[in-house]
N, C-alpha and C positions, 0 to 999 in steps of 0.2 A: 553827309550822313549815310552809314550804309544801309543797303537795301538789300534784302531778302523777300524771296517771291514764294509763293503759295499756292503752285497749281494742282488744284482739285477738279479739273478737268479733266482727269484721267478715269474715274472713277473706279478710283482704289480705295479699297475699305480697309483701317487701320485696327488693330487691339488696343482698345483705351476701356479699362474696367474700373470703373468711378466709384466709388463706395465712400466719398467725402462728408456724409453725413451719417455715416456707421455709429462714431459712437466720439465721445467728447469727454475730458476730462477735468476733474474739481478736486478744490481742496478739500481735506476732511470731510467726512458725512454732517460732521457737527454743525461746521457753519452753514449750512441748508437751511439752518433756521434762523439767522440772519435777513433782515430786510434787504438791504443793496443787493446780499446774493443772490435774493429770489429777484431782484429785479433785473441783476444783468441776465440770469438765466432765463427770464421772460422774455428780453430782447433779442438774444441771441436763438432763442427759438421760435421768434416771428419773422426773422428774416432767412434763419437756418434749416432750423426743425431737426434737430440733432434725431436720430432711434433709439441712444442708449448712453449714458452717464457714469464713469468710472471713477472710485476719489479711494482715499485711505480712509481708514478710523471706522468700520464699519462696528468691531467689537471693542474699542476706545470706550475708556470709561468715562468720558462727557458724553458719551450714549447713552449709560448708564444701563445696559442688558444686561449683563453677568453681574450677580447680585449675590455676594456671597457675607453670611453674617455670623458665622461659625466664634471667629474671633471674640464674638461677645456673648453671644451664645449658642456653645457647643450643639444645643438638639436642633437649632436652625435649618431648614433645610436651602440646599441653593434655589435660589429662584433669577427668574428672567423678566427684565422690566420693559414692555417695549412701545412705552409710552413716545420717548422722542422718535424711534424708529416708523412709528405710524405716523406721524407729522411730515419728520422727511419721506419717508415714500409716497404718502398723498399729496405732498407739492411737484415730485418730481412728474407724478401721471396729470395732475392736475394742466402742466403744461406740457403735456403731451410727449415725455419722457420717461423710457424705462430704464430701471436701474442696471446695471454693470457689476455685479458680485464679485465683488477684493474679499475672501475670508483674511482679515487681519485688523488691527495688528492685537497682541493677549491683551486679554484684560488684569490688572496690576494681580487681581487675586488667583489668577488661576496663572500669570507667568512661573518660571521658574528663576527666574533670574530677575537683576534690575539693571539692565542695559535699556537705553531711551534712545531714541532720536528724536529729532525735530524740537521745535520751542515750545508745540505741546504735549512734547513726552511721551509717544506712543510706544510702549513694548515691545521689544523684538528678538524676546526670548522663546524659546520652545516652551508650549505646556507642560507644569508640573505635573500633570494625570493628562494624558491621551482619551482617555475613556467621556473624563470632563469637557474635553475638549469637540468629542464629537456630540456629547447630546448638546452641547451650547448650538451646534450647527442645526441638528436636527429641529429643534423646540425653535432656533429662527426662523428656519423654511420652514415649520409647521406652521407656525404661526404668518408667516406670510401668505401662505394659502387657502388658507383661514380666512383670513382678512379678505383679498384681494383674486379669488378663486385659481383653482388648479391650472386652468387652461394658459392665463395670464402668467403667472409667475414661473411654469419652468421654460417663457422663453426669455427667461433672464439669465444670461450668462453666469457661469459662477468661475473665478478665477482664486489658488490657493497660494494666500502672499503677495508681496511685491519685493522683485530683485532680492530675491535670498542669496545671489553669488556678492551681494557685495556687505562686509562683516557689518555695518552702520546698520541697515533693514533684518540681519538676520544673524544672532549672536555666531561670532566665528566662522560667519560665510560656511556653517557647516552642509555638504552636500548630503550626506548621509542622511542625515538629520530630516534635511530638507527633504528627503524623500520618504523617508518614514511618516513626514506631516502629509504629505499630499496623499500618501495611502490612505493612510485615518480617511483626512478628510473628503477623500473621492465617493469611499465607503459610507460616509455620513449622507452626504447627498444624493447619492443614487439608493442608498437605503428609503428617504423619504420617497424620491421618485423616481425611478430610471430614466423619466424621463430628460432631468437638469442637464445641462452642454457644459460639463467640466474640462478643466485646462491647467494648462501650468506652463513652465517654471515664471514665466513674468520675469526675466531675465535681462538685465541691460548690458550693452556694449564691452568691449574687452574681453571678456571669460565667457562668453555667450556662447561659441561656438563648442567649447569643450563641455559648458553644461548644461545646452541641448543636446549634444552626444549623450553624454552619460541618461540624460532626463527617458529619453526613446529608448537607451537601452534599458535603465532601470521597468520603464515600463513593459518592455516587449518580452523580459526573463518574470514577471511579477504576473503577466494576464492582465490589466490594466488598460480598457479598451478606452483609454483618453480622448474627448472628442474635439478638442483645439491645442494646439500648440500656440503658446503666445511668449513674446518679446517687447523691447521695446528699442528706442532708435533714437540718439541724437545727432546732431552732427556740427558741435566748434569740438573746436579745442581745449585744453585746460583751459578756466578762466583767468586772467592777473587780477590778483585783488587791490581792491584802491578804495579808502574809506567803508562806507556801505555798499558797493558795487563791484562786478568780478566781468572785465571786459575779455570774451572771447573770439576767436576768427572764427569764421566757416572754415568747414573740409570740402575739399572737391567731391562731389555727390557720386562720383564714379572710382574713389579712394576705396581699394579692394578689403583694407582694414575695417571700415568705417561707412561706406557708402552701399550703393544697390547693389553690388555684387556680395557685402559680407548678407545683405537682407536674404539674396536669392540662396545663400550656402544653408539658411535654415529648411528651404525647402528640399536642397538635396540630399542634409542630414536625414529630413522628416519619412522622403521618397525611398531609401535604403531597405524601412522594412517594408513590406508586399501590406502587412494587416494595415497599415497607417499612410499607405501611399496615398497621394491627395489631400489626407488631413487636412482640416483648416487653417491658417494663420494669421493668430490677430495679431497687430501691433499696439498694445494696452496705454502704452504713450510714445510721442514722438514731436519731438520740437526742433529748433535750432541748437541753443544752448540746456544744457541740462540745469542751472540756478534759475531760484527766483528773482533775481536782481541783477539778470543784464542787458545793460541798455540795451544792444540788437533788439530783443523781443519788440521795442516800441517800435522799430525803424520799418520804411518803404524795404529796404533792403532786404529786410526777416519776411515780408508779403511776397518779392518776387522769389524768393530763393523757396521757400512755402508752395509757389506757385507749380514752381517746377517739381516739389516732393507730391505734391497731388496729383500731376501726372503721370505718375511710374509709380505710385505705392501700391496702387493695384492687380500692379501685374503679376506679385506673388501671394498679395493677402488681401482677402474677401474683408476686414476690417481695420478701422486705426485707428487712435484716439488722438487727437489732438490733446495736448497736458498745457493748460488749461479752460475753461471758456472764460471765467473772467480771476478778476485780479482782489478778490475776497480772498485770500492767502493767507498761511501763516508760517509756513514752514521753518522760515529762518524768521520770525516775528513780523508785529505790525508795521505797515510798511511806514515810511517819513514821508511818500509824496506819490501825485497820485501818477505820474511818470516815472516809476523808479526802477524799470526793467522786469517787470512780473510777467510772468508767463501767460497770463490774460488773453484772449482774442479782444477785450473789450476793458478800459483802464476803470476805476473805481471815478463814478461819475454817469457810467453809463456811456462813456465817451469810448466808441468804436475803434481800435488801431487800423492800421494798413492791414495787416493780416486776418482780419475778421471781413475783408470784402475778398481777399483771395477766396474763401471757403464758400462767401454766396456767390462767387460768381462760377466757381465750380458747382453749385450745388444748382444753381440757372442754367447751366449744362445739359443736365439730365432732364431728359422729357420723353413721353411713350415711344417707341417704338425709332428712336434718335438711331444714327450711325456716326461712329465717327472714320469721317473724310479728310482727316490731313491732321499730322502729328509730328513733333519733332523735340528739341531740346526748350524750343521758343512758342510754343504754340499748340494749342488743341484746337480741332474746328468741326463742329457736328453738324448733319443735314437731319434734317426734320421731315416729315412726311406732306407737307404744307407745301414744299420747297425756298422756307427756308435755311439760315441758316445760325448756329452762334457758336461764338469763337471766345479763347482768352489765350490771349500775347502778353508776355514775361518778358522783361530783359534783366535776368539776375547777374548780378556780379560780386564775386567774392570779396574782390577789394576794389575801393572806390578807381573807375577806369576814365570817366566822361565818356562811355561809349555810349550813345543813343541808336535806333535805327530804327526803318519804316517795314513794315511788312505788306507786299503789296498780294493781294487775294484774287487770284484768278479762280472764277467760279459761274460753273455752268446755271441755265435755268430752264423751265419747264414753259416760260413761253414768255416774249420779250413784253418789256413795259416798264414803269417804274416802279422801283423800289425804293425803302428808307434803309439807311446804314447809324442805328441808333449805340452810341458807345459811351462806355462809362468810366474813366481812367483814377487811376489812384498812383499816383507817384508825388515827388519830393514838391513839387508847386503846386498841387492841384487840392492835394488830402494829406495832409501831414498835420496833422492833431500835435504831434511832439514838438515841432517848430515853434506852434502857436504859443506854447506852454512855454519854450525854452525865450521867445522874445517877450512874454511879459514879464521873465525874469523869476519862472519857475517857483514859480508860488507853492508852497508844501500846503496848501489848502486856499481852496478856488472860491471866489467869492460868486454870488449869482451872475455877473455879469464875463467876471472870467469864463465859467463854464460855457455861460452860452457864447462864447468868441471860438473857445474851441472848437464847440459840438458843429460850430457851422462850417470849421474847416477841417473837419471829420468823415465828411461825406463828399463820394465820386463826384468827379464833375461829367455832367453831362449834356452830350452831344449828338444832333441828327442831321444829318443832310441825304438830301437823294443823290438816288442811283441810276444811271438808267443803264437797262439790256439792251443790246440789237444782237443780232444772229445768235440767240441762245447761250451768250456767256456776256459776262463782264467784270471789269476789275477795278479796287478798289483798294485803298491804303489806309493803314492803321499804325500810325505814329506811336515811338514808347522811348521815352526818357530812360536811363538808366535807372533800374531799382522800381521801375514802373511795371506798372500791373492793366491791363487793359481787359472789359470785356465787350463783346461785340452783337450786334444781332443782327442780318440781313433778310430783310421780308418785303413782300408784294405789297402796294398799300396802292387803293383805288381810292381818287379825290374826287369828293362830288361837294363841289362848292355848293353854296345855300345861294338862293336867287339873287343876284347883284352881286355878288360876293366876289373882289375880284383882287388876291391876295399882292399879285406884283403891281399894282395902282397902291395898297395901301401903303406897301413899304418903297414906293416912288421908282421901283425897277426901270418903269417904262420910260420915265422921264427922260424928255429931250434935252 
């Protein structure tokens, strides 16, 4: 097995800027008001605690906001309905979530066109009146401020669109167009408040680079004091389609087209003008695969390769969205099974994937006043003020390899004695929920006693043993299966048995 070693005995402080719990992403606005939805997102923010929630459909006519009755009668005036809107936004603060502002997609009466995507047909044509267009913004942040007070709501992000460079989101991928919308709409929103953190283009992959070019310059000849620049990021390949499912490869994470170097080219487009240098960058979604329906998303393999995009997403953007939290979906339809490659951090059931403990254990990372002491391609390792310490080791591979390997951790301390080494592993034997599914023979609906076989091999297995110091350091190893995901925590721990209490007599250590 190979070995890789970990010395933090140097006491070298490393750049690792964590922001794994920035912001999360969901299907439509609409199904928020779904039970199961509200319940994965209840889960995923008791273990998570996401800061902010980003989905499509906000002006989707199963919203029902844009209310136009003219058709029947002419004196009607428009009105704004924002009865389900108040429901989804008091579930999402309810659990301790603010919202993520998509203005999209048209409402059917106020499109100009009848170009649809998805299975529920959201609009994605330019408004037939601009003018309509912005009091629909205006009258929603009025009314959300209203409701939920000034201070609250403009630090809700407001982003204008999603992926207008590709024709399916945005009739005719027209750019022009496209920028004409985000004017209106920048205008709309800093009208109600200057205060709101508007952004754009919400751009994915391929043509990304040309329009964020164009996006900075349209803004920098317009006065257009944009306060985020956002994108978004996947990383396989085309999918091959097969039945219901579209199976993709990973890209090498360091592929100049595709990976952290095309990430890093937004920053240096963004850094060109002097008024926008620094800008912020969020990345509004970011998965593996770009569909709803590939198997990767359910795999160990989608967690370690995750594992490692959560250590380097930060190094250019203060935000990211992970696209999706759970697997309530409907893009391409209701799904056949509750395994069927959905973008989910958590599969319908409430049943956690691999990649929904990649995000807690990065998110058990972060603690007050942490450092991080040793980072690489395999590993993040923080020191704590306490002295101690935690760590999460990846071993990602793009194509099945059987490499496994140990990682051994040499690490100073503040003063010798025992410690415990408590770890949490999530790899293909340990936590694999999809296994469990695929040997009972992949049931398209889990009867009580399936689910509960799952849910128990859904969760990290875990493990502690002691440590001990002498001369102010000491070393330790942390084993990771291929497609394994490990997190770690090393701390002081002083035993004060209870009277009699004599723990190697009970489990027969001493025995002669």
């Amino acid at each position: 097995m190979e070995k890789r070693i970990a010395d933090i005995y140097n006491d070298r402080e490393y750049v690792f800027n964590n922001h794994v719990d920035s912001c999360i992403g969901t299907g439509r606005m609409g199904l928020a008001l779904q039970k199961e939805y509200q319940e994965q997102l209840r889960f995923v923010q008791k273990y998570i605690g996401f800061k902010h929630i980003r989905g499509h459909g906000l002006f989707c006519d199963d919203m029902a906001i844009y209310q136009d009755m003219s058709a029947f009668d002419k004196t009607a005036p428009v009105e704004y309905n924002f009865t389900y809107l108040d429901m989804v936004m008091d579930f999402y603060l309810s659990v301790g979530i603010r919202p993520y502002l998509e203005l999209g997609f048209m409402p059917y009466k106020l499109a100009s066109g009848e170009q649809t995507i998805f299975y529920w047909k959201g609009n994605t044509t330019p408004p037939k009146d601009y003018e309509a267009w912005k009091d629909l913004i205006r009258a929603t942040l009025t009314h959300l401020i209203g409701r939920y007070g000034r201070d609250e709501v403009v630090t809700w992000p407001v982003e204008v669109w999603n992926e207008p460079n590709l024709p399916g989101f945005w009739y005719k991928a027209d750019m022009e167009e496209y920028f004409k919308l985000f004017k209106f709409s920048f205008e709309a929103v800093k009208e109600v408040d200057s205060a709101f953190k508007v952004g754009g283009p919400a751009v994915c992959g391929g043509s990304d680079k040309p329009w964020i070019t164009a996006f900075m310059k349209f803004c920098h000849e317009n006065g257009i004091a944009v306060d985020f620049v956002s994108r978004h990021h996947y990383a396989t390949t085309f999918p091959e389609r097969s039945g219901h499912y579209g199976y993709a490869e990973l890209m090498d994470p360091e592929n100049a087209d595709d990976g952290f170097p095309d990430l890093h080219s937004t920053r240096e487009i963004i850094d060109e003008y002097e008024e926008y240098k620094g800008l912020p960058i969020h990345i509004t979604e970011f998965n593996t695969s770009y569909i709803p329906n590939c198997p990767l998303h359910d795999t160990n393999q989608n967690a370690a390769y995750i594992a490692h995009q959560l250590s380097r997403l930060g190094d250019d953007n203060v935000a990211y969205s992970y696209w999706t939290f759970g697997d309530i979906f409907e893009e391409g339809g209701v799904p056949f099974t509750p395994f069927h490659g959905g973008f989910g951090l958590v599969a319908n059931g409430c049943i956690p994937k691999p990649t929904f403990w990649s995000f807690v254990f990065f998110k058990d990372l972060k603690a007050d006043n942490a450092k991080c002491v040793f980072k690489d391609n395999s590993t993040v390792v923080m020191s704590l003020p306490d002295g101690s310490y935690r760590g999460v080791v990846w071993n990602m591979s793009l194509k099945r390899s059987d490499n496994d390997f140990v990682y051994e951790y040499q690490v100073p301390a503040r003063e010798n004695g025992e410690y415990v080494l408590i770890s949490k592993t999530v790899d293909e034997n340990t936590c694999n929920p999809l296994k469990i599914w695929h040997d009972l023979g992949e049931p398209s609906s889990l009867s009580k006693e399936q689910k509960e076989l799952i849910l128990g091999g859904a969760y990290p297995n875990v493990n502690t043993r002691k440590v001990e110091f002498a001369a102010g350091r000491a070393c330790f190893e942390v084993a990771v299966r291929e497609n394994g995901v490990v997190y770690f925590e090393l701390k002081p721990v002083d035993t004060v048995p209870d009277r009699g209490y004599d723990y190697k007599r009970v489990m027969q250590y001493d025995k002669d």
